[in-house]
C-alpha positions as a Markdown table, in Angstrom:
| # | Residue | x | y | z |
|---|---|---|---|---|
| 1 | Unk | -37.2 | 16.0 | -26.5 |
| 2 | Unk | -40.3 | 13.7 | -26.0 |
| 3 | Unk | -38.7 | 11.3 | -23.7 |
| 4 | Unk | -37.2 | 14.5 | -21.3 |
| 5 | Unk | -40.9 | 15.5 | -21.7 |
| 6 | Unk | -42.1 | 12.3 | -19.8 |
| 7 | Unk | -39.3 | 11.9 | -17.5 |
| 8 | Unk | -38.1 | 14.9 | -16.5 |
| 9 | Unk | -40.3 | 18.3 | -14.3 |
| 10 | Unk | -41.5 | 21.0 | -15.8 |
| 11 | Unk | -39.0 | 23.0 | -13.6 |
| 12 | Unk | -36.5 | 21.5 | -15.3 |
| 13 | Unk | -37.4 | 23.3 | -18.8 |
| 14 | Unk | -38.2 | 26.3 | -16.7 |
| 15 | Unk | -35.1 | 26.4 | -15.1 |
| 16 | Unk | -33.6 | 26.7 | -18.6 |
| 17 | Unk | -35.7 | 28.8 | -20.5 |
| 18 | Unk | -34.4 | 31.6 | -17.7 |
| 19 | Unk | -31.0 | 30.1 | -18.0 |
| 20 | Unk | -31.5 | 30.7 | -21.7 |
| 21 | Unk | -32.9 | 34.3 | -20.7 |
| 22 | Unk | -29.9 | 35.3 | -19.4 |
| 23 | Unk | -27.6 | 34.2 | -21.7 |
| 24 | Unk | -29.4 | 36.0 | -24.2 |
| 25 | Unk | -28.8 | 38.9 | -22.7 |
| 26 | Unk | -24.9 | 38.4 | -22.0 |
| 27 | Unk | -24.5 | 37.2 | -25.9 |
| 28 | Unk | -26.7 | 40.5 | -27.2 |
| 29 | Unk | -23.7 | 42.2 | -24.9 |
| 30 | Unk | -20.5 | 40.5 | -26.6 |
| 31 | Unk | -22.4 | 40.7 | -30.0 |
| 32 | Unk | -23.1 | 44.9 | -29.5 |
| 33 | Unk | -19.1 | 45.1 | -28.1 |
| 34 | Unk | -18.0 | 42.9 | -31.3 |
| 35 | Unk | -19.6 | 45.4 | -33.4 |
| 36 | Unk | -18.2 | 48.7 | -31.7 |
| 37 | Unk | -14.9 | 46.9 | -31.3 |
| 38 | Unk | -14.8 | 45.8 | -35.5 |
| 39 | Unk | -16.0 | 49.4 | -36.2 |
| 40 | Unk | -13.3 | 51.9 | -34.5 |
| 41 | Unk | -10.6 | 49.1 | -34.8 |
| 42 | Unk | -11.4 | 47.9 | -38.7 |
| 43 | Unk | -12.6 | 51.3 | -40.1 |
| 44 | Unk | -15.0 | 49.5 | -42.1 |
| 45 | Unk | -16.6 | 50.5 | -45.7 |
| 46 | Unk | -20.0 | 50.6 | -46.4 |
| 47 | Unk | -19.7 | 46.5 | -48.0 |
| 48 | Unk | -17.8 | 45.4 | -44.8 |
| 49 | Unk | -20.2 | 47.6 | -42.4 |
| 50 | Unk | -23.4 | 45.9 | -44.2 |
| 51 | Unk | -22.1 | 42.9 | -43.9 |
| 52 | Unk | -21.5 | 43.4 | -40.0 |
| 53 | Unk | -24.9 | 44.4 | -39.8 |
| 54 | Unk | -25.9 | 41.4 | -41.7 |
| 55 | Unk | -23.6 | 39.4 | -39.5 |
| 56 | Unk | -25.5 | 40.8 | -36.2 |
| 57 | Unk | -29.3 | 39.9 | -38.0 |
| 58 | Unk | -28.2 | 36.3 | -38.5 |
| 59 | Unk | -26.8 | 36.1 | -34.4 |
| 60 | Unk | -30.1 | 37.2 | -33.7 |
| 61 | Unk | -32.0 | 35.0 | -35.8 |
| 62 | Unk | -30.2 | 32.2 | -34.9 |
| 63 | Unk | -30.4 | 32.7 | -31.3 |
| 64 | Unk | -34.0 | 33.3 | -31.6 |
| 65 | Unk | -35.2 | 29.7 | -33.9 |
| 66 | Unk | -32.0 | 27.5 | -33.4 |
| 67 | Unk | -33.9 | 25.6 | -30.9 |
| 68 | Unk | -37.2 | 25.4 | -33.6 |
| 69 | Unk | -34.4 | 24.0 | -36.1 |
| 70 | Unk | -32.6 | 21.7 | -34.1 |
| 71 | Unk | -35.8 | 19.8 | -33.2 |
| 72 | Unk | -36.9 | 19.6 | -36.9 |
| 73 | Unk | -33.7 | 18.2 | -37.9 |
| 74 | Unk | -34.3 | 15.7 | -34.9 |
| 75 | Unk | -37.5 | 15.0 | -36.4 |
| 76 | Unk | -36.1 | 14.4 | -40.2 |
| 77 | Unk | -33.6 | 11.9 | -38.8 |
| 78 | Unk | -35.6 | 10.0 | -36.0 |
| 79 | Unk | -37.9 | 9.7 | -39.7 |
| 80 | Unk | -35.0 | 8.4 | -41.7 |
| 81 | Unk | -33.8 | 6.1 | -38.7 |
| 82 | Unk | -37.4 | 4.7 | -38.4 |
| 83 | Unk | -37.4 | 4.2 | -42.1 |
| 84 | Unk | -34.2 | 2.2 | -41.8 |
| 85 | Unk | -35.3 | 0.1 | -39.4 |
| 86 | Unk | -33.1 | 0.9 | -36.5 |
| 87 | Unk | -35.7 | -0.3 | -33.5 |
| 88 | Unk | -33.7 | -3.1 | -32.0 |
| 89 | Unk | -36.8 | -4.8 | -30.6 |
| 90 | Unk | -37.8 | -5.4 | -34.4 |
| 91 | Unk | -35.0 | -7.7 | -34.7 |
| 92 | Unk | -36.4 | -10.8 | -33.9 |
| 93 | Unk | -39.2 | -9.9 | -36.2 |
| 94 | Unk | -36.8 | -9.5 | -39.0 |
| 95 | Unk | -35.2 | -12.8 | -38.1 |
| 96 | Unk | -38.0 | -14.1 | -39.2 |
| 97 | Unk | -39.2 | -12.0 | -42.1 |
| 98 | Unk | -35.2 | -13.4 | -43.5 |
| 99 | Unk | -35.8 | -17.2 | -42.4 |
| 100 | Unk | -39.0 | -16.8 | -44.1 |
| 101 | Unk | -37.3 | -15.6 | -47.2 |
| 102 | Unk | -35.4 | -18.9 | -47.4 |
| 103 | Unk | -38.3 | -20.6 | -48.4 |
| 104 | Unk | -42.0 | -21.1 | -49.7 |
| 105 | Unk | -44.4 | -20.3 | -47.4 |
| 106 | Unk | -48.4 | -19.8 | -47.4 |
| 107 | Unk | -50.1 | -16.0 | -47.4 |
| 108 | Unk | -51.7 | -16.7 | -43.9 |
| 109 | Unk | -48.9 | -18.4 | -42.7 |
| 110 | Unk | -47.9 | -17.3 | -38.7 |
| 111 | Unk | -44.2 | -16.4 | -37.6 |
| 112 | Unk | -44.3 | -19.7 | -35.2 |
| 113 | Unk | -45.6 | -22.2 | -38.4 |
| 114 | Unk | -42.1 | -20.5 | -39.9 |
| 115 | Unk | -40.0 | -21.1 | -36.7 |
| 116 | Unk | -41.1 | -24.6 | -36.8 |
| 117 | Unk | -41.2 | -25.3 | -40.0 |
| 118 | Unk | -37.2 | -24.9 | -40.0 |
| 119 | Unk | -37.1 | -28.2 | -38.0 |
| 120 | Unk | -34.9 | -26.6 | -35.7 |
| 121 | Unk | -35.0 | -25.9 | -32.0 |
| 122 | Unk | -31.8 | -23.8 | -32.5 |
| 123 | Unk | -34.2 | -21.5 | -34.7 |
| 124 | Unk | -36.5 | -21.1 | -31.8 |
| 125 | Unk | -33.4 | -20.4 | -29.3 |
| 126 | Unk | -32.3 | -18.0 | -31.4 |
| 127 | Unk | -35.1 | -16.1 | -31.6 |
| 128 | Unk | -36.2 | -16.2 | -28.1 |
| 129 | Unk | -32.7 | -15.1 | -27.2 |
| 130 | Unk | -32.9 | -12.0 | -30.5 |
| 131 | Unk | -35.6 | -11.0 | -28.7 |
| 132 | Unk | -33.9 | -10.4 | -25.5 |
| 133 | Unk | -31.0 | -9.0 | -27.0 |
| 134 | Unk | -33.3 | -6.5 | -29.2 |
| 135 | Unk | -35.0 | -5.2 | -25.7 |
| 136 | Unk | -31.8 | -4.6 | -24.4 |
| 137 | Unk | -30.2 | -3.0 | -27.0 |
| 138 | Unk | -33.8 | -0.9 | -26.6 |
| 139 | Unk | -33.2 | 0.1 | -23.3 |
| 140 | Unk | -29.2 | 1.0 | -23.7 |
| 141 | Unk | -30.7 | 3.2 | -27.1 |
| 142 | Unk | -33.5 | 4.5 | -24.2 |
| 143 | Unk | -30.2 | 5.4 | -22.1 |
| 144 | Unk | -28.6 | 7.1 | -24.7 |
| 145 | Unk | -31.6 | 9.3 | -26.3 |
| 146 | Unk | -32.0 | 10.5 | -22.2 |
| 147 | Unk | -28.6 | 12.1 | -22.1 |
| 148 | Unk | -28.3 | 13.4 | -25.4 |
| 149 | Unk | -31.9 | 15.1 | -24.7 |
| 150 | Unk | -30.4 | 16.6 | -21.9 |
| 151 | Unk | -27.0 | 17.7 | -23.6 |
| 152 | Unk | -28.9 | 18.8 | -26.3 |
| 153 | Unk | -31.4 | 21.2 | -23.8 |
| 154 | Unk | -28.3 | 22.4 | -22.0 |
| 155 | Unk | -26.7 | 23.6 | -25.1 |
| 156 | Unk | -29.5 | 25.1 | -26.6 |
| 157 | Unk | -30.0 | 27.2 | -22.9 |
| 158 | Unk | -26.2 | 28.5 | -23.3 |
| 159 | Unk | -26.4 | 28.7 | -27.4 |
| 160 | Unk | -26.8 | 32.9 | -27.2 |
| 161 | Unk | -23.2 | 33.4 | -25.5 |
| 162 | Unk | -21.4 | 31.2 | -28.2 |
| 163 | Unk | -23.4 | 32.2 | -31.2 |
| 164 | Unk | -22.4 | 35.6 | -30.1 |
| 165 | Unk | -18.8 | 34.5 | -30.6 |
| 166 | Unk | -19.1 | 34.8 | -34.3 |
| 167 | Unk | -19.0 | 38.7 | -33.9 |
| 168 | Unk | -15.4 | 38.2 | -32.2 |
| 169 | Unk | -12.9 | 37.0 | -35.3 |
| 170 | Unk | -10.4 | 35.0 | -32.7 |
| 171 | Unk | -13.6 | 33.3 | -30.7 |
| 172 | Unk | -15.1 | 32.1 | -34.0 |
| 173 | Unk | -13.8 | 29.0 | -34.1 |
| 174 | Unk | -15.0 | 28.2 | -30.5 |
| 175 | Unk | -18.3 | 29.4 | -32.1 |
| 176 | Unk | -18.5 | 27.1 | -34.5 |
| 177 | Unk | -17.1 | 24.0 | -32.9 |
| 178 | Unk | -20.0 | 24.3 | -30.6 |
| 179 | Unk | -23.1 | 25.0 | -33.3 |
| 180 | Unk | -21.1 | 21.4 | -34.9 |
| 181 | Unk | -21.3 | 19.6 | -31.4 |
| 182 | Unk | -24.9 | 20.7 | -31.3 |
| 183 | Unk | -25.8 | 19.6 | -34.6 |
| 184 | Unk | -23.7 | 16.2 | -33.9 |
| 185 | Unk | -25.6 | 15.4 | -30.3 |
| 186 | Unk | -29.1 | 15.6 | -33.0 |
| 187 | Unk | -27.1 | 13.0 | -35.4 |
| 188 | Unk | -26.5 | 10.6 | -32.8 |
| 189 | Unk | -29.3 | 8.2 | -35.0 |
| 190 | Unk | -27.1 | 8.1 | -38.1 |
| 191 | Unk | -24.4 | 5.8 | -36.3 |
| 192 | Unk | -27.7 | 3.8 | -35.4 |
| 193 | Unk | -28.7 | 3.5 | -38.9 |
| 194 | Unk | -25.3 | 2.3 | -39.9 |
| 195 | Unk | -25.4 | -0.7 | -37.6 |
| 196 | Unk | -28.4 | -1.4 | -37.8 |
| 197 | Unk | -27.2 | -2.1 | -41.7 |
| 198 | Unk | -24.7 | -4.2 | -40.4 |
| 199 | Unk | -27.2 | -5.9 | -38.0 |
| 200 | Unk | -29.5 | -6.6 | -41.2 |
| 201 | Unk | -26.9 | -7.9 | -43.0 |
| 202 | Unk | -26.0 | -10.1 | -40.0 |
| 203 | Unk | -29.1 | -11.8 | -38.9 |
| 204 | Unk | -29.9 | -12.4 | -43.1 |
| 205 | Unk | -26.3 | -14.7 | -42.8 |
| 206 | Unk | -27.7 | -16.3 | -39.9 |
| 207 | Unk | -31.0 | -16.9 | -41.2 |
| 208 | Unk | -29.7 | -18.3 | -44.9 |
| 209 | Unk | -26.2 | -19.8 | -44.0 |
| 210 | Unk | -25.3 | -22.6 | -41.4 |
| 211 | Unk | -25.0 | -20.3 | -38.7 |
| 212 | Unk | -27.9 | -21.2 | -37.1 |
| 213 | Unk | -28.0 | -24.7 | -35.8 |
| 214 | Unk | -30.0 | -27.2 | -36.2 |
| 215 | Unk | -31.1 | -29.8 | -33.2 |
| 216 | Unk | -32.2 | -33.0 | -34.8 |
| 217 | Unk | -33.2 | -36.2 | -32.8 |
| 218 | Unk | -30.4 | -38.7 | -32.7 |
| 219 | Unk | -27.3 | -35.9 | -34.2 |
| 220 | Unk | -24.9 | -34.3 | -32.2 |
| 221 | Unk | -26.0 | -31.3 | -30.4 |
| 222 | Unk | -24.8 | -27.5 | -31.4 |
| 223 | Unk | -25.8 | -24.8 | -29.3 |
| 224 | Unk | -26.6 | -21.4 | -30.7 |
| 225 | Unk | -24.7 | -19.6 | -28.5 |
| 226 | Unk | -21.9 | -18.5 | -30.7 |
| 227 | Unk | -24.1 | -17.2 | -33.2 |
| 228 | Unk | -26.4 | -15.4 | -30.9 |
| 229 | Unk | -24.1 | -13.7 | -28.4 |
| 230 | Unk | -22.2 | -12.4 | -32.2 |
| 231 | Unk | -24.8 | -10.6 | -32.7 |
| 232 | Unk | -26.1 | -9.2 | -29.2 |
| 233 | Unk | -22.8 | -8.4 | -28.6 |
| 234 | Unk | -22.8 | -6.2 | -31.9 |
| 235 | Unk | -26.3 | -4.9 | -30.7 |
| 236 | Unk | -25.4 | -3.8 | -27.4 |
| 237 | Unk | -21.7 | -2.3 | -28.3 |
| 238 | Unk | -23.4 | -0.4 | -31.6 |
| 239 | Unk | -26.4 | 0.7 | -29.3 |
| 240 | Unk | -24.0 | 3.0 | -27.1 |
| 241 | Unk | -20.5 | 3.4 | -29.4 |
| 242 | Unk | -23.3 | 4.9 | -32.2 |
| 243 | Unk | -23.4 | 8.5 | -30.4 |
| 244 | Unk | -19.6 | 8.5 | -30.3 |
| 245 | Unk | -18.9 | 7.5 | -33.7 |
| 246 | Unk | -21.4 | 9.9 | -35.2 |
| 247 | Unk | -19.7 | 12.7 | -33.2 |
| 248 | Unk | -16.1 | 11.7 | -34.4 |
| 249 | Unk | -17.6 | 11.7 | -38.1 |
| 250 | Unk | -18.9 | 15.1 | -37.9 |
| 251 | Unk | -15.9 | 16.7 | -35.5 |
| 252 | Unk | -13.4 | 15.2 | -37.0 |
| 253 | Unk | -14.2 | 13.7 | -40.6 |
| 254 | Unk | -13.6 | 10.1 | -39.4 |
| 255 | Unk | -14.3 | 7.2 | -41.5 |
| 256 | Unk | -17.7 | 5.5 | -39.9 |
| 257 | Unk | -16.1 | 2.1 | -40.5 |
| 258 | Unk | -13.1 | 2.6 | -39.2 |
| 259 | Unk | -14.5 | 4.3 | -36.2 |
| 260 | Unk | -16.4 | 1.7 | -35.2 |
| 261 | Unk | -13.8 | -0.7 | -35.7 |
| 262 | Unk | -11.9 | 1.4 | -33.2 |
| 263 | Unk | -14.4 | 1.6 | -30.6 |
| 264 | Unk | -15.0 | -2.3 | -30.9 |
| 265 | Unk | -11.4 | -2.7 | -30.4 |
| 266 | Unk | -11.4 | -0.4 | -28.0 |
| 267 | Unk | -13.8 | -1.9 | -25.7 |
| 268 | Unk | -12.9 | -6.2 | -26.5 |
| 269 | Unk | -9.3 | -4.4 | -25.1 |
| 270 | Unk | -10.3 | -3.0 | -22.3 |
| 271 | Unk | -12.5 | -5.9 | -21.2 |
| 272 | Unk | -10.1 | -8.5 | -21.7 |
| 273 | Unk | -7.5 | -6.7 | -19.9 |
| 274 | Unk | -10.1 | -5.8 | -17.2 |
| 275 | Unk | -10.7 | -9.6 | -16.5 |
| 276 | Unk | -7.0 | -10.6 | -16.7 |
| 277 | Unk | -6.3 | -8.1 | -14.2 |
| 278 | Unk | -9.2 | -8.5 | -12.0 |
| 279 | Unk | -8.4 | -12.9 | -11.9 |
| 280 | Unk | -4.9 | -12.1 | -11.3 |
| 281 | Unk | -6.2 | -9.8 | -8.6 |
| 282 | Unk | -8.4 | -12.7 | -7.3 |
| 283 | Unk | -5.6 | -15.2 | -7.4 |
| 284 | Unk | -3.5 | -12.9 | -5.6 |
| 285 | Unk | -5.7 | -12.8 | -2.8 |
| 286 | Unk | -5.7 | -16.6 | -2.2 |
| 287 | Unk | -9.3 | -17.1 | -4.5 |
| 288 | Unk | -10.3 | -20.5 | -6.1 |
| 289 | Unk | -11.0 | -21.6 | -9.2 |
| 290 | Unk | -14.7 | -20.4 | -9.4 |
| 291 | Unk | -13.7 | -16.9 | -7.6 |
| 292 | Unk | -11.2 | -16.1 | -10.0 |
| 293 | Unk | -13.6 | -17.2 | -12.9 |
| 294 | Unk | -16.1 | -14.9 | -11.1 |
| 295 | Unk | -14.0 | -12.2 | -10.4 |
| 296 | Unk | -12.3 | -12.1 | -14.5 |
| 297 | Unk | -15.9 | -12.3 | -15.4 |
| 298 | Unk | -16.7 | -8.9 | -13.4 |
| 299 | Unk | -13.6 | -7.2 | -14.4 |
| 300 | Unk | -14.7 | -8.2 | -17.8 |
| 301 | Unk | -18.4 | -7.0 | -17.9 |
| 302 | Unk | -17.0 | -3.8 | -15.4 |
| 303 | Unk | -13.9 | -2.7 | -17.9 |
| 304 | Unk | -15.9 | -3.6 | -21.0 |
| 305 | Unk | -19.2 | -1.5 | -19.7 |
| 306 | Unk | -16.9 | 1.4 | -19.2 |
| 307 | Unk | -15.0 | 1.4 | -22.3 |
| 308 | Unk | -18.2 | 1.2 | -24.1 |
| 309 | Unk | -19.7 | 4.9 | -22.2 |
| 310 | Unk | -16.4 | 6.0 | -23.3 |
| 311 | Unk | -16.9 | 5.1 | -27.0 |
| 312 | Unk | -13.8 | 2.9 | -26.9 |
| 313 | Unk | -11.0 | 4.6 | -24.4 |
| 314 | Unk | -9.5 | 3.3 | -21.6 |
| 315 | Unk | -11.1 | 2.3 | -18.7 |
| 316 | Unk | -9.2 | 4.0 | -16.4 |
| 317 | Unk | -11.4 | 3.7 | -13.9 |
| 318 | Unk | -11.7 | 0.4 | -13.4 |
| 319 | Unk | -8.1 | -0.1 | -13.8 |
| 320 | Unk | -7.8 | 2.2 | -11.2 |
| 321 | Unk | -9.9 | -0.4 | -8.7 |
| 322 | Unk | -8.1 | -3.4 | -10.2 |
| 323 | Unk | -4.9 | -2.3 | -9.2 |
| 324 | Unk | -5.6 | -1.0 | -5.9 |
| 325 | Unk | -7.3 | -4.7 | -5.4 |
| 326 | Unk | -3.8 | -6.3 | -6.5 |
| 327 | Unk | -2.5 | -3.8 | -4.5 |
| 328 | Unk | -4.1 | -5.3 | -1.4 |
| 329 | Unk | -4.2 | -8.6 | -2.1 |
| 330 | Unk | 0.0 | -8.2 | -2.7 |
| 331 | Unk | 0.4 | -6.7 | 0.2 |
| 332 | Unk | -1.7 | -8.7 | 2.3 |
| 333 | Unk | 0.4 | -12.0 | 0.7 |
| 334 | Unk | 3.2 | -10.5 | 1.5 |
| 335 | Unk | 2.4 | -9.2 | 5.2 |
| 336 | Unk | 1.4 | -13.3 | 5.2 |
| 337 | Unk | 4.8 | -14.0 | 3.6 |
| 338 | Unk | 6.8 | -12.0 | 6.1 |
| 339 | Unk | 4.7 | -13.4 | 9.1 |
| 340 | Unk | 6.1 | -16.6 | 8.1 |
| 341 | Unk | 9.1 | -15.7 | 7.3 |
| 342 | Unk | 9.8 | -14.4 | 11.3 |
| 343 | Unk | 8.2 | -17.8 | 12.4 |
| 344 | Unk | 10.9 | -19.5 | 10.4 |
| 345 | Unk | 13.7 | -17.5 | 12.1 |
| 346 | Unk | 12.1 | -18.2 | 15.2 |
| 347 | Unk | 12.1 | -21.7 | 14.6 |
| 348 | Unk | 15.8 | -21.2 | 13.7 |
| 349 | Unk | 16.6 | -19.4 | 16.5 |
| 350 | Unk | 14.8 | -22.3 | 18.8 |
| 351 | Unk | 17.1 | -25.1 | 16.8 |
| 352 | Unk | 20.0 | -23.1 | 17.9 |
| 353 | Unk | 19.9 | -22.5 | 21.3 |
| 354 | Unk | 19.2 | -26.3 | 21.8 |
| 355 | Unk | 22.0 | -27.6 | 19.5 |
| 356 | Unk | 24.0 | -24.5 | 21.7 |
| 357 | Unk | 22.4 | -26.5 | 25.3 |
| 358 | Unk | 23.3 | -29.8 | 23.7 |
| 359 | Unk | 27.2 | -29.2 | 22.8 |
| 360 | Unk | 27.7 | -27.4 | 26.5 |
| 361 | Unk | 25.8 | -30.3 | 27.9 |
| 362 | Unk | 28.1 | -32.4 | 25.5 |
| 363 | Unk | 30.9 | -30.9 | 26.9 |
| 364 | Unk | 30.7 | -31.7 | 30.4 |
| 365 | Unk | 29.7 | -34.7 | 30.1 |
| 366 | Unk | 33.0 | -35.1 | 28.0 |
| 367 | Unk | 35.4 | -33.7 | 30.7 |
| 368 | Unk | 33.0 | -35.2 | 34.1 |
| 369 | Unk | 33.8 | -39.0 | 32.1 |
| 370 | Unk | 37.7 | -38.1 | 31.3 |
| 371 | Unk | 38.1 | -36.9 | 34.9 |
| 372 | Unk | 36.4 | -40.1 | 36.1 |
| 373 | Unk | 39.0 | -42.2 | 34.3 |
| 374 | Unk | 42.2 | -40.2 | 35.0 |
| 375 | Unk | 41.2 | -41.0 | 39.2 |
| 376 | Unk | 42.2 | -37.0 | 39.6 |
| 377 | Unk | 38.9 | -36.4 | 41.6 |
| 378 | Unk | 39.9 | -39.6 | 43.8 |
| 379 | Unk | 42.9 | -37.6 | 45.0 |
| 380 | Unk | 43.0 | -35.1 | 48.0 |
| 381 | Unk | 43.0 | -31.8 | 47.2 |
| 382 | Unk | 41.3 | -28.9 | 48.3 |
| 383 | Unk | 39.3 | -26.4 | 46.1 |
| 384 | Unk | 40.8 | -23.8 | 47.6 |
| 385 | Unk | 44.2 | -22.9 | 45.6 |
| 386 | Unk | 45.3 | -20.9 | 48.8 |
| 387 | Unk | 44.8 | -23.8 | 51.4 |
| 388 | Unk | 46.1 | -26.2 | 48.1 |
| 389 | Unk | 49.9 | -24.2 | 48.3 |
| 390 | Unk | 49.7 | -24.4 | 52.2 |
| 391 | Unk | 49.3 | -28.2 | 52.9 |
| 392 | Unk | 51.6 | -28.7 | 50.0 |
| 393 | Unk | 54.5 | -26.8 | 51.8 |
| 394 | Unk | 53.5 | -28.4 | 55.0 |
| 395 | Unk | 54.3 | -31.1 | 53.0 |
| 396 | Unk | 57.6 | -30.2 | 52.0 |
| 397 | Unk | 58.9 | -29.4 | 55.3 |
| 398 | Unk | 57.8 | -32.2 | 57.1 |
């Protein structure tokens, strides 16, 4: 509520506090029909008529401080999250507090003497790069609390209609799902709480174990990447699956470890499929080593990104583009591939109407030399078959 406080108009929480208005008075409406309705149809004794009544007092409490109680349960866990240590731009910090925990150091001793003291410029690339993980993780967090503040507002401003529900026995259930999805959206810290456990847990192996490397004068080189983008990765993913994987444990009972095993799964699936499609994509369209590179690494990052805001489900949407891209680039390859094809029949075409030239050329060239030889065109004749029959019987009767 304190961050839509600093972001977000006045008119904005105006605009719901009449939205709110209203649909108190459409829920005291359904909850004054329920009543009339349960009376003449149920014929009610006086237990089951006071427990109506009783039924009506709590709508109307309810309606009335549901908003007080929602923010004080927001309170009690933003407490308990604070008290776990869930502020991922602490985690260099307790990088620090654990590499310090590996060995002796002095009261008045300062977080760079510890750095140092490791011997290790590894250490100190690993903390730089925890840092801008941590601030990252912070602003995807930032991201997160923004829209569930403003779910959370909007459900409070149309709370009265489904709290009325309860009064109908077949819209109860709707009733109830939605007081559960309200009371989940305020929960959204718990899933931050359990990775920030898991976070803990992973920065003390890093700190204690041989994950971290060490970069020592004249020894072969190890870069901290691996270790580093492990645990980013698991910062940034946990920062926005958190929200879903609290709501599946309240909704629908789901194990918290298996649901975030799901959503991780959910999103390294969708981003490696994302970049496989996207390079094919690339290589489709005629692209070179460094586009396709380029262009998995932005299907990638794109799928992955989405899959995450969808708590681990498809990412349809990018899919959607990927394949229109293949699409285009298939269709352009094989617009290109027809092109050529017609300029090879042309070709064809050419070779055959001179080899056709050749042989009639062939030909006559044939019959003029075999005329030449035979002395037939030395001979008298006439072209004419007409005068040809006349001099020959001129012939004869001479």
């Amino acid at each position: 509520m304190l961050i839509l406080a600093t972001i977000l108009p006045p008119s904005y929480f105006d605009g719901l506090s009449s939205l709110w208005g209203g649909c108190a008075y459409i829920g005291s409406a359904i909850v004054a029909v329920g009543l009339v309705f349960s009376t003449v149809r149920g014929r009610p004794d006086a237990g089951e008529f006071i427990w109506l009544l009783a039924k009506v007092f709590l709508i109307g409490i309810s309606t009335l401080f549901i908003r007080e109680w929602l923010m004080r349960l927001s309170d009690i866990i933003f407490a308990f999250a604070a008290m776990m240590g869930v502020d991922p731009t602490a985690v260099d910090e307790r990088f620090v507090t654990f590499i310090a925990g590996t060995k002796a150091t002095e009261p008045d001793t300062s977080m760079w003497d510890i750095i140092w003291g490791t011997k290790s410029i590894g250490t100190a690339i690993c903390y730089a790069l925890l840092w801008l993980f941590g601030w990252l993780s912070w602003g995807v967090q930032y991201v997160v609390k923004l829209v569930g503040g403003v779910l959370l507002t909007a459900g409070w401003a149309l709370s009265p209609i489904f709290l009325s529900f309860f009064m109908l026995k077949p819209m109860a259930g709707v009733a109830q799902k939605y007081v559960v999805g309200l009371v989940a959206l305020v929960c959204w810290p718990f899933g931050w709480v359990i990775a920030a456990v898991v976070t803990n847990a992973m920065l003390e192996a890093a700190a204690t174990a041989s994950l971290v490397p060490v970069f020592v004068v004249g020894a072969p080189i190890a870069a901290p990447a691996l270790t580093v983008l492990l645990i980013g990765s698991w910062m940034l993913l946990s920062s926005a699956l958190a929200p879903w994987i609290s709501t599946k444990i309240l909704l629908m009972g789901a194990n918290p470890a298996v649901a975030f095993a799901q959503g991780v799964g959910g999103v390294a699936q969708a981003a490696f499929t994302g970049g496989v499609g996207a390079a094919v994509a690339a290589a489709t369209g005629g692209a070179g080593a460094a586009g396709v590179v380029a262009a998995a690494a932005g299907g990638s990052a794109a799928a992955g990104t989405e899959s995450t805001v969808r708590g681990g489900g498809s990412a349809r949407v990018t899919g959607t583009a990927v394949g229109g891209l293949s699409g285009f680039y298939a269709g352009s390859f094989m617009r290109r591939h027809a092109a050529a094809a017609e300029e090879t029949a042309s070709a064809q075409r050419q070779h055959a109407q001179a080899a056709e030239n050749f042989a009639e050329e062939f030909s006559a060239e044939s019959k003029r030399r075999r005329t030449s030889r035979s002395g037939f065109g030395h001979q008298p004749h006439s072209e004419d078959p007409n005068q040809a029959a006349i001099d020959i019987d001129s012939h004869a009767k001479s």
